[in-house]
N, C-alpha and C positions, 0 to 999 in steps of 0.2 A: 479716324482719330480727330478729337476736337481741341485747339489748343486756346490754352484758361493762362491770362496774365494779372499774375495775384502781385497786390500790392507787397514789398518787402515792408522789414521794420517793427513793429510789435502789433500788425494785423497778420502777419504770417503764419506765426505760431496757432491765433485763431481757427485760420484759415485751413491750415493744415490737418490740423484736428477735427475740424470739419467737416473735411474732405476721408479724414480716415473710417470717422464715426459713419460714413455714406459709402464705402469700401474700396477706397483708393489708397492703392500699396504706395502714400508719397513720405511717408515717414525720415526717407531720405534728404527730404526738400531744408530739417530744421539742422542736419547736419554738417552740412558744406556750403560755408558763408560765402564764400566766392563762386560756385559753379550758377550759373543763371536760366538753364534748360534741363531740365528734365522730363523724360520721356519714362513711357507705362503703356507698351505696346499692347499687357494683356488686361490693360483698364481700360483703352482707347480714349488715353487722354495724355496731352502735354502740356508742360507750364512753364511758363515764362517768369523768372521774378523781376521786378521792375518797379521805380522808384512809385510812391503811391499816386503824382500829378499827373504822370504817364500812362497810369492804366486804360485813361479811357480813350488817347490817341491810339494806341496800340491796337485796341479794338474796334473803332471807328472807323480807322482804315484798314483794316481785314488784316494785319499784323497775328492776331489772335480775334478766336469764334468766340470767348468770353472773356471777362475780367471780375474780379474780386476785388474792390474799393470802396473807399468809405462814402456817405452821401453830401458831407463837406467837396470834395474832391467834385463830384456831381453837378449840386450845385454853383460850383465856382465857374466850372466849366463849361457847365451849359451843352456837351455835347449828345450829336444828334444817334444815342442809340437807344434801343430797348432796356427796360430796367424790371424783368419780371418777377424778383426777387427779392424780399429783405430778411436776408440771410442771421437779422438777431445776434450776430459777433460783432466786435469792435465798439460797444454802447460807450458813451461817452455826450457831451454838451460842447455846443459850441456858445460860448459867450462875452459880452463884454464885462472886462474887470479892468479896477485899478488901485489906485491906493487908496488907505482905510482914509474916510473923510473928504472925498470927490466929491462936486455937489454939478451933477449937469448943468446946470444954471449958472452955474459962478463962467462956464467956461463961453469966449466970445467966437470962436470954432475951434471945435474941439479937432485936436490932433489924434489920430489912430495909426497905432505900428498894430502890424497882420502880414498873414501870410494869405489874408482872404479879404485883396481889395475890392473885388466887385460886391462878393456879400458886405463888407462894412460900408460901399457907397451906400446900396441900394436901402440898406437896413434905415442909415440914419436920415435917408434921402426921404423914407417913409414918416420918418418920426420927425421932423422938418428941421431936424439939428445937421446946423452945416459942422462938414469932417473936411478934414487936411487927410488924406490916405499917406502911411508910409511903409512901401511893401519891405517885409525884410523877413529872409529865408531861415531863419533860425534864432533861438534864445529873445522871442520876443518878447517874453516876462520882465528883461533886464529897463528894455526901454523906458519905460515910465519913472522907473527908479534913478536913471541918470540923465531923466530930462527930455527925453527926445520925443515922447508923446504924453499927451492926458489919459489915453485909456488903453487897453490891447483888443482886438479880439480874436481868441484862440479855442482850440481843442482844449478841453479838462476831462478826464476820467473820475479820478478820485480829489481833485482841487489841492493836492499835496503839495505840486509846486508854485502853485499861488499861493499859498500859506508861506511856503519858505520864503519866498519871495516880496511877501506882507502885502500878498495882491489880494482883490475882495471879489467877488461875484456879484453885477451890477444889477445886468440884465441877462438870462437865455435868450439866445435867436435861434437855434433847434437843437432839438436832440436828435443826435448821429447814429446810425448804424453802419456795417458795413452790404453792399449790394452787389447781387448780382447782374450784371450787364450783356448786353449782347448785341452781336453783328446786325444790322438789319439785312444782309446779304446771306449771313452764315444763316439765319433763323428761318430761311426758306431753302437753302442748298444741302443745312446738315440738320432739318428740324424735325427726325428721329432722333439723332442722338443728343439733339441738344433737352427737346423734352424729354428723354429719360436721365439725363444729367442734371435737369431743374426739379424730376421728380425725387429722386434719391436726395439732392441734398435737402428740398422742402421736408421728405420722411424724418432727417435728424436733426433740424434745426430746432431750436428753444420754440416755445407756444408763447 
């Protein structure tokens, strides 16, 4: 049995689907928001759900033989596992926005609220605009609007809530999917069944 720690939250649903479309009985997994283990003795596979920053400690240190997270997440992290897979769910931009009439230039270092400080160092470290990082775990749209940074940079799907939020799309710094991960330990201990688990879902994933 191989055990897969899928990120919780609105990659789940994804993921799940995913997972079903590639013939895993986990349809139970969108049903019960509070149970966090579920097993599938006659799929040979379990899952773990788990917050989405977490997936890839979890699998890093052999907690779980795979994970399913997004490549923000990856990124940020920098952890040391195999990534054989881009699973084409979770598509989304990760970018910098702020309010309508922001002019990079006007600003003498710019302030960034994110939930992605090493990507927003490194980004504008590149583009030689010095940032103020200010990490904050949630409703980072709000920041700019009450003062507390110049720009954001965040996940957008559809840019709905930067619109509500009268935020604008500056720059992209990537376009996100979700990935598949893996143990470097599990990938040589369980690497039958992990390669027939990266072949089934590669079979139903989007082209």
């Amino acid at each position: 049995m191989i055990t897969v720690a899928i990120s919780r939250g609105r990659l789940l649903k994804e993921a799940s689907l995913l997972l079903k479309k590639a013939g895993f009985s986990v349809g139970e997994i969108l049903d019960d928001s509070r149970k966090l283990i579920f097993e599938y003795p006659e799929d040979g596979i379990k899952t773990l759900i788990v917050r989405p920053t977490d997936v890839p400690a979890y699998v890093e240190y052999g907690a779980a033989d795979c994970g399913i997270v997004g490549k923000d997440t990856l990124i940020e992290e920098k952890n040391n596992l195999y990534e054989p897979l881009d699973l084409k769910i979770g598509k989304c931009k990760l970018v910098v926005a702020a309010p309508k009439g922001f002019d990079f230039s006007s600003a003498r270092i710019l302030r960034v609220a994110t939930k992605y400080p090493k990507i927003a160092n490194e980004y504008f470290a590149k583009k030689g605009v010095g940032a103020e990082i200010v990490k904050l775990y949630g409703s980072v749209e709000l920041a700019p609007i009450v003062g507390l940074s110049d720009v954001i940079v965040d996940l957008t799907a559809t840019g709905e809530t930067l619109r509500k939020n009268k935020l604008f799309v500056i720059e992209t710094i990537a376009d996100i999917t979700a990935r598949l991960v893996v143990n470097r330990v599990s990938m040589k201990v369980k690497s039958n069944e992990i390669k027939e688990f990266i072949r089934k879902l590669k079979e139903v994933r989007e082209v």
